[in-house]
C-alpha positions in Angstrom: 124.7 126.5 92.4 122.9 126.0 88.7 121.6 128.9 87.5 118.1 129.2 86.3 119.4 128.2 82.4 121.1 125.1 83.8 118.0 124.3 85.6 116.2 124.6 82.5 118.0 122.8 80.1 118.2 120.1 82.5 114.4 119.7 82.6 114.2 119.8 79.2 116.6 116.9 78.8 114.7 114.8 81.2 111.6 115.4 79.6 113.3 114.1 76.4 114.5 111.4 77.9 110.9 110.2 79.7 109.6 110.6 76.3 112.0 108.6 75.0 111.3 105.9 78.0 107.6 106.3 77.2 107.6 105.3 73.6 109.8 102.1 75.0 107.0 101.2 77.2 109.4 101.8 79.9 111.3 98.6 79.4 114.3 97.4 77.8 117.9 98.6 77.6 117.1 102.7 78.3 115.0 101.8 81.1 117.0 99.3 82.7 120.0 102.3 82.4 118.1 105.0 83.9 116.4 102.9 86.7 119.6 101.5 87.5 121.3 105.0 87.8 118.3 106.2 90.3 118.5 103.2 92.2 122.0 103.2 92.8 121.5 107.3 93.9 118.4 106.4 96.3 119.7 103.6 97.9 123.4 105.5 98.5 120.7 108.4 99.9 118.2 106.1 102.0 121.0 104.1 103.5 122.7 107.6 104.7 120.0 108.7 106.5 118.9 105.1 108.0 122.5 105.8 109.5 121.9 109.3 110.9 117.9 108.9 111.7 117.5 111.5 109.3 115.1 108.9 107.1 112.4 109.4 110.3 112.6 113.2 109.5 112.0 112.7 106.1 109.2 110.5 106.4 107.5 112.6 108.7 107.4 115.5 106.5 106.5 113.6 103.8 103.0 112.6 105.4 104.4 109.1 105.8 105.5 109.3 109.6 106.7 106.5 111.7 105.1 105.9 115.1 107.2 107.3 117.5 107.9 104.1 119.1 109.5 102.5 116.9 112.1 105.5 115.7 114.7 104.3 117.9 116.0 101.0 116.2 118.6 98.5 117.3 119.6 97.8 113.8 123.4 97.5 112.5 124.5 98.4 108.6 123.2 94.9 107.9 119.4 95.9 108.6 120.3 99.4 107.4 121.4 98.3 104.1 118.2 95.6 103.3 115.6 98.3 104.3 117.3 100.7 102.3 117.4 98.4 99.6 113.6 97.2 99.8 112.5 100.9 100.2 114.5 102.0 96.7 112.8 98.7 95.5 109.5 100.1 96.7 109.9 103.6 95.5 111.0 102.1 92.1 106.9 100.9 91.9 105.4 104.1 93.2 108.3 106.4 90.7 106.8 104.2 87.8 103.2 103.8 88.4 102.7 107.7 89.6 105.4 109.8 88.4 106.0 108.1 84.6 102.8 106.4 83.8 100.7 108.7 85.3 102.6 111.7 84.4 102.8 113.0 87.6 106.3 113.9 87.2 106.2 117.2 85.2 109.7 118.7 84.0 108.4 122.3 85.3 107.4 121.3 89.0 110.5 122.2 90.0 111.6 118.4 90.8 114.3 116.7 89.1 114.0 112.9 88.3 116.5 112.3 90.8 114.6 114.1 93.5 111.4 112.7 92.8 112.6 109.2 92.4 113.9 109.9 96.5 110.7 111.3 97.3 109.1 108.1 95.9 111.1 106.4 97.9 111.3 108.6 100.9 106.9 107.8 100.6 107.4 103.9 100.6 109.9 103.8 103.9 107.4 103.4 106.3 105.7 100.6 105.2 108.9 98.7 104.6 110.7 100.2 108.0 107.0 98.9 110.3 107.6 95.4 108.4 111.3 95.4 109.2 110.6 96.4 112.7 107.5 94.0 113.7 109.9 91.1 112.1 112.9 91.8 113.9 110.7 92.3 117.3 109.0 88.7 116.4 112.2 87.5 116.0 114.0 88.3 119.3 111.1 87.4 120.9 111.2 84.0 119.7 114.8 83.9 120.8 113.7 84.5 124.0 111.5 81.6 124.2 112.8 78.8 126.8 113.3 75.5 124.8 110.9 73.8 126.6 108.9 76.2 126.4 105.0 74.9 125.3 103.7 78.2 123.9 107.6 78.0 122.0 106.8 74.6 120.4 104.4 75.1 117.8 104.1 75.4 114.3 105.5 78.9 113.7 108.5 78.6 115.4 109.7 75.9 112.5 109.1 78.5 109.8 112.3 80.3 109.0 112.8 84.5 108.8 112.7 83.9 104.5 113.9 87.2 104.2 117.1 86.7 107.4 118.2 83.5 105.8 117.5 83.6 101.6 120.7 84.6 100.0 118.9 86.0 97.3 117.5 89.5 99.8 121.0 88.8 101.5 122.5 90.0 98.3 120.4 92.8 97.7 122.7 95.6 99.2 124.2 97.9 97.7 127.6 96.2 96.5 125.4 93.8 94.4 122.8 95.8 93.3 123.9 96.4 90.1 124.7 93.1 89.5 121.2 92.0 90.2 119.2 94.7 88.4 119.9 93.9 85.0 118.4 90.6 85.4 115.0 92.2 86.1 114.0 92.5 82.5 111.1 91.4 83.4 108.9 94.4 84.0 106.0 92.4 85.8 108.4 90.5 88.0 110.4 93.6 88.7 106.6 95.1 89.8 105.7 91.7 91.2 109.1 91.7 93.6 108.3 95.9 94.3 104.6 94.8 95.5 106.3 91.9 97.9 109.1 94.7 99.0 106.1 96.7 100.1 104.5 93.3 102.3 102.1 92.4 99.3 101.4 88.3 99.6 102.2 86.2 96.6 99.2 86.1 96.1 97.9 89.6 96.1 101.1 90.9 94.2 100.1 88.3 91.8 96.5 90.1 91.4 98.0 93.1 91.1 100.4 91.9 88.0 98.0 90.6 86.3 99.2 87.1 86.9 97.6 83.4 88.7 100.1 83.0 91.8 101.4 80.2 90.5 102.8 81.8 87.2 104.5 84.8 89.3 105.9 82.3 91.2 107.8 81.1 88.3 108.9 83.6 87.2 110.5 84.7 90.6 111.6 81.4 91.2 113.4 81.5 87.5 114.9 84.2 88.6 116.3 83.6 91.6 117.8 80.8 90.8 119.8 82.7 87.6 121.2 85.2 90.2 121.9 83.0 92.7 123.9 80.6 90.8 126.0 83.5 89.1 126.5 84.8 91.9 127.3 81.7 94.2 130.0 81.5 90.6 131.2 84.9 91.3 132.0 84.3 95.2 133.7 81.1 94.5 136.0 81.8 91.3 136.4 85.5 91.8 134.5 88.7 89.0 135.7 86.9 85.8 136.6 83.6 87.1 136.2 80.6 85.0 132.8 78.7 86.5 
């Protein structure tokens, strides 16, 4: 166990380091680092207690509770790992808009980034978990349908699950996530994909970035298809592999 001087020094150092963050406007290099690094630590942490049910616990205790109903998923390390991933995603927005910008992160609360970067996360679960849920229940449902089924023939069930059959959420676990982060440079697409993680529309995410639809769109778009290609590169030709 740290002792109190550890402790100390080790808020001090982080306090440094926001500072330093700060005057960067939190973007860029140092950012991209340290994001990265608490990322890679929540998602490890969320996806460990998706597995145990511990992440209900949490929630709950955090003010953020999950109806009871739904605290008994049929959901394999597949699911696990994309709500894990979209709730780090999620607490990403909520660490940087409350804790850094807004300062509510002080060095002598007691909370190191770490911890309050989970707890950020550990906040944005149940919003992500209830979309995860009501999708997955929509979509066995519709599985269920008989194929001649009238009330089965309509418009919505020739609209895909985007997020079950994109490659580009596919490869948001955590074996890729470090691949994919450093192409969000982009602080307002970063925000823009957070926003969408927590089941903002296009739209509305757009409003909140500061951006027309059309132009967040673009950007996204721009970006997906940069990470997709490298990685479609990757799977064929192996990490290194000429392309």
């Amino acid at each position: 166990m740290p002792d109190e001087a550890s402790r100390s020094a080790r808020r001090a150092a982080e306090a440094r380091m926001v500072d330093i963050l700060r005057a960067d406007n939190f973007q860029g290099p140092r950012y991209e680092k340290t994001t990265t690094r608490l990322m890679d630590y929540g998602w490890r942490t969320i996806n460990k207690w998706t597995a145990s049910g511990e992440i209900f616990a949490h929630a709950r205790r955090a003010g953020r509770p999950v109806p009871a109903h739904m605290t008994a998923p049929d959901w394999d390390a597949d699911d696990r790992s994309e709500v894990a991933t979209d709730t780090v995603v999620a607490g990403l927005d909520l660490f940087l808009e409350h804790g850094l910008i807004r300062g509510k992160w002080n060095p002598d609360g007691g909370a190191s980034l770490t911890t309050y970067f989970v707890g950020a996360s550990i906040r944005s679960f149940r919003t992500v978990y209830i979309r995860w849920f009501r999708g997955m229940q929509l979509g066995q449902a519709e599985l269920h349908l008989a194929p001649n089924d009238p009330d089965g023939a309509g418009g919505d069930r020739d609209i895909p699950d985007q997020r079950a059959t994109d490659p580009f959420y596919a490869a948001a676990t955590h074996d890729e996530i470090k691949r994919i982060l450093p192409y969000i440079t982009d602080t307002t697409v970063r925000r823009g994909l957070a926003l969408r993680a927590l089941g903002y529309t296009q739209q509305q995410a757009a409003a909140e970035v500061g951006l027309t639809e059309k132009a967040l769109e673009g950007r996204i778009g721009r970006l997906r298809a940069r990470i997709l290609t490298d990685l479609a590169g990757k799977s064929e030709f192996g990490e290194g592999g000429a392309r």
